[in-house]
C-alpha positions in Angstrom: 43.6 -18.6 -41.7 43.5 -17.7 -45.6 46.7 -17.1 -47.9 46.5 -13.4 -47.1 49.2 -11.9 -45.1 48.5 -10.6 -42.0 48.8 -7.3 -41.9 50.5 -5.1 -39.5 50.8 -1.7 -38.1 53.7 -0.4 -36.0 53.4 1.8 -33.6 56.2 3.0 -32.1 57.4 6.6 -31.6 61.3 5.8 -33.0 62.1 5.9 -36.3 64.8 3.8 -35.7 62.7 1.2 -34.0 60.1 1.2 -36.7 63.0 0.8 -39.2 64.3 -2.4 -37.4 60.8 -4.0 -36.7 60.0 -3.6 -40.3 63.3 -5.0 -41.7 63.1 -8.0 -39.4 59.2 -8.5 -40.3 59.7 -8.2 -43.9 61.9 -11.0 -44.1 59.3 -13.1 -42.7 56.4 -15.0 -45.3 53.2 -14.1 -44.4 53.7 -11.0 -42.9 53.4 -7.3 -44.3 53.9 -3.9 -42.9 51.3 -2.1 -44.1 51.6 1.2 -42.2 53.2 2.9 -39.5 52.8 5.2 -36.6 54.8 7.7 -34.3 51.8 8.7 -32.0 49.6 6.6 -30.0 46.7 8.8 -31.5 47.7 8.2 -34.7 47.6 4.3 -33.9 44.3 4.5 -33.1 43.3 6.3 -36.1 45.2 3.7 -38.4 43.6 0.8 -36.7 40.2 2.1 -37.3 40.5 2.1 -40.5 39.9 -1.9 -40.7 42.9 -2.9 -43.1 45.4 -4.0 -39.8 45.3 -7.6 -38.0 48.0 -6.9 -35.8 49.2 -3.7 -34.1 52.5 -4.0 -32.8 52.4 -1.4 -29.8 54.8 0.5 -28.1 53.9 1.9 -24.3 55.2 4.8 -24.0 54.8 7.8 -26.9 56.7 11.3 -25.3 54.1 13.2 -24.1 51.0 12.1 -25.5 48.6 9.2 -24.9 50.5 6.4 -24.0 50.0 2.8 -25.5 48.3 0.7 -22.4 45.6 3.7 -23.2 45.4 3.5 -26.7 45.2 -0.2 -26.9 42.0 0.2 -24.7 40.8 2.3 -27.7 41.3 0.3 -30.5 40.7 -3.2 -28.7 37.0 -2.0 -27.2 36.0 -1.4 -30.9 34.0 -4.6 -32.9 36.2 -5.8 -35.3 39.5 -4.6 -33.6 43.1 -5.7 -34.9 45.0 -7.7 -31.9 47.2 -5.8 -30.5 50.9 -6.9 -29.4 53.0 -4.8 -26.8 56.7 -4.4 -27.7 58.7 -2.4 -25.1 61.7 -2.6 -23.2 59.6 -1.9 -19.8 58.8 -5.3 -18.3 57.6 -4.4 -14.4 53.9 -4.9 -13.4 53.6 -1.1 -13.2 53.7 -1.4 -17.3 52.5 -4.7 -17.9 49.5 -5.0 -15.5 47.7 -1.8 -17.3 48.6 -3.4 -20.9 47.0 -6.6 -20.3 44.1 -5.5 -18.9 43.4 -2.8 -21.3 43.3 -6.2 -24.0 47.0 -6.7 -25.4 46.8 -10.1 -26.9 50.9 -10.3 -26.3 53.4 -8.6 -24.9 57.0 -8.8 -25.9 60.4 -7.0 -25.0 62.0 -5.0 -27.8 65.6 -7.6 -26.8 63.2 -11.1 -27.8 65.3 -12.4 -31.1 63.6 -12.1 -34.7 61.9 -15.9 -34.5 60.1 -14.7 -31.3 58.6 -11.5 -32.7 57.2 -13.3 -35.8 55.8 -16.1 -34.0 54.3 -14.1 -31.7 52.7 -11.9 -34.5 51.4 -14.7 -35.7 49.9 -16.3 -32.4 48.4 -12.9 -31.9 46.5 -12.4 -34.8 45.0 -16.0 -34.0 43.8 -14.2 -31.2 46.2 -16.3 -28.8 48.4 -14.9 -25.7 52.5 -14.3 -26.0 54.0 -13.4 -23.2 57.9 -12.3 -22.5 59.3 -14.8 -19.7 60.1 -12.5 -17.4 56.7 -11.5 -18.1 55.1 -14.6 -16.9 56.7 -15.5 -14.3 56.1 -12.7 -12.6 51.9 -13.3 -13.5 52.6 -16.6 -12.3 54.1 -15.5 -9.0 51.3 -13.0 -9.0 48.8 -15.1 -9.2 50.4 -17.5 -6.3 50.9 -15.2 -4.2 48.1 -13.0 -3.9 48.0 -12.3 -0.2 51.1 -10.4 -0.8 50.9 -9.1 -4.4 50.2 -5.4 -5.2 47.1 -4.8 -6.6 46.9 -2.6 -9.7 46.1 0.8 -7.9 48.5 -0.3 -5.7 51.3 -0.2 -8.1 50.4 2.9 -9.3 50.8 5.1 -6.2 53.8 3.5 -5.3 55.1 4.1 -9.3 54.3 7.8 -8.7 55.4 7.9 -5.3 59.0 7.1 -7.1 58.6 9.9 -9.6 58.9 12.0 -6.6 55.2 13.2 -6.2 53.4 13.5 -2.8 50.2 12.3 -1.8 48.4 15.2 -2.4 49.9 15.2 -6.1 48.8 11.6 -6.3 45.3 12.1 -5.5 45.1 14.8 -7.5 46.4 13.0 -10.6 44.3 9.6 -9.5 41.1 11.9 -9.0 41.2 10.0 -5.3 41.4 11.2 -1.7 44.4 12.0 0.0 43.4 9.8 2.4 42.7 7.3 0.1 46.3 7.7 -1.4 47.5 7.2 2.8 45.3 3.9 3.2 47.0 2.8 -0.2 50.3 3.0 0.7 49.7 2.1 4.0 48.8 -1.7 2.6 52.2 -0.9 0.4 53.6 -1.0 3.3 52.4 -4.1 4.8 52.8 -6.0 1.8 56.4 -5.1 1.2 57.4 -5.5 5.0 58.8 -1.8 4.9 58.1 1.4 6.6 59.0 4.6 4.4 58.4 5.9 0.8 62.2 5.5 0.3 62.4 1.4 1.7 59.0 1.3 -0.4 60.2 2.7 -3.6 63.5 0.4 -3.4 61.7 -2.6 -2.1 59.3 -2.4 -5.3 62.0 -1.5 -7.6 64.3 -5.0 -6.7 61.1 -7.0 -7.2 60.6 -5.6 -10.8 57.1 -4.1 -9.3 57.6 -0.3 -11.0 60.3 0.8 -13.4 63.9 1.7 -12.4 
């Protein structure tokens, strides 16, 4: 690492939030703030213009692109600033899509000033931070496999709990309907339940989709 600051973009669709990431980051030496955005779009743009080494990312932007999707973006181009997830959404439905569309980190908006920085700085050495409540569930993941959802998995179940039916799901997934039955048919087994509802519930208490 050089004397130059790393430089950092937040990305975060509150004004407020920004304010308070900013204010805690500027007190900190070797850090700078050197733009800011309310869009996951308009990360992307900013990041590509080769001047960030750290994009602190927020996952979910309103009704636009949300940040697991736009930290694909800027993370599949050469030269891409690290990015860092900070959000207060810690189940796998939210961190599972995050980490494997290339967050370096991911952090809860609740982790005290010392914890951001140092994981801003662990990040842009291109090493992993991770909330944890985050790890230990990637931990027990990773032990239990035989009864972990997989990734798709997660997601049927996540939209099954905003109230859509399977025909919805496919349609949103660009799957099968039967495809959509077959997935929550291994829900099912997995979670030792036998309806949507005991599904949704069973998921929820484990921390495996949002409340």
């Amino acid at each position: 690492m050089t004397d130059s600051p790393i430089r950092l973009l937040l990305a975060d669709d509150h004004p407020v939030v920004r304010a308070g990431l900013r204010a805690v980051l500027a007190t900190e030496p070797g850090l700078a703030v050197v733009a800011e955005a309310a869009t996951a779009e308009d990360a992307i743009a900013r990041a590509a213009q080769g001047d960030i080494d750290v994009v602190l990312m927020d996952l979910q932007f309103g009704k636009g692109m949300g940040g697991a999707e736009a930290t694909a973006v800027i993370t599949a181009r050469p030269g891409a600033p690290r990015v860092l997830i900070v959000t207060t959404y810690e189940s796998d439905a939210d961190t599972l899509p995050a980490i494997e569309a290339g967050a370096t980190g991911y952090l809860l908006k609740d982790a005290p000033p010392e914890d951001l920085a140092a994981a801003v700085r662990t990040a842009a050495t291109g090493r992993t931070t991770l909330a944890p409540a985050v790890a230990d569930r990637l931990m027990k993941r990773l032990r239990t496999p035989a009864t972990t959802l997989t990734r798709r998995e997660t997601e049927v179940l996540a939209l099954v709990a905003e109230g859509l039916s399977n025909q919805m799901i496919g349609r949103r997934l660009h799957l099968t309907e039967g495809t959509i039955k077959s997935h929550l048919a291994r829900v099912y087994a997995k979670l030792g339940t036998d309806s949507r509802t005991a599904a949704v519930a069973t998921a929820t208490d484990l921390g495996l989709i949002r409340r």
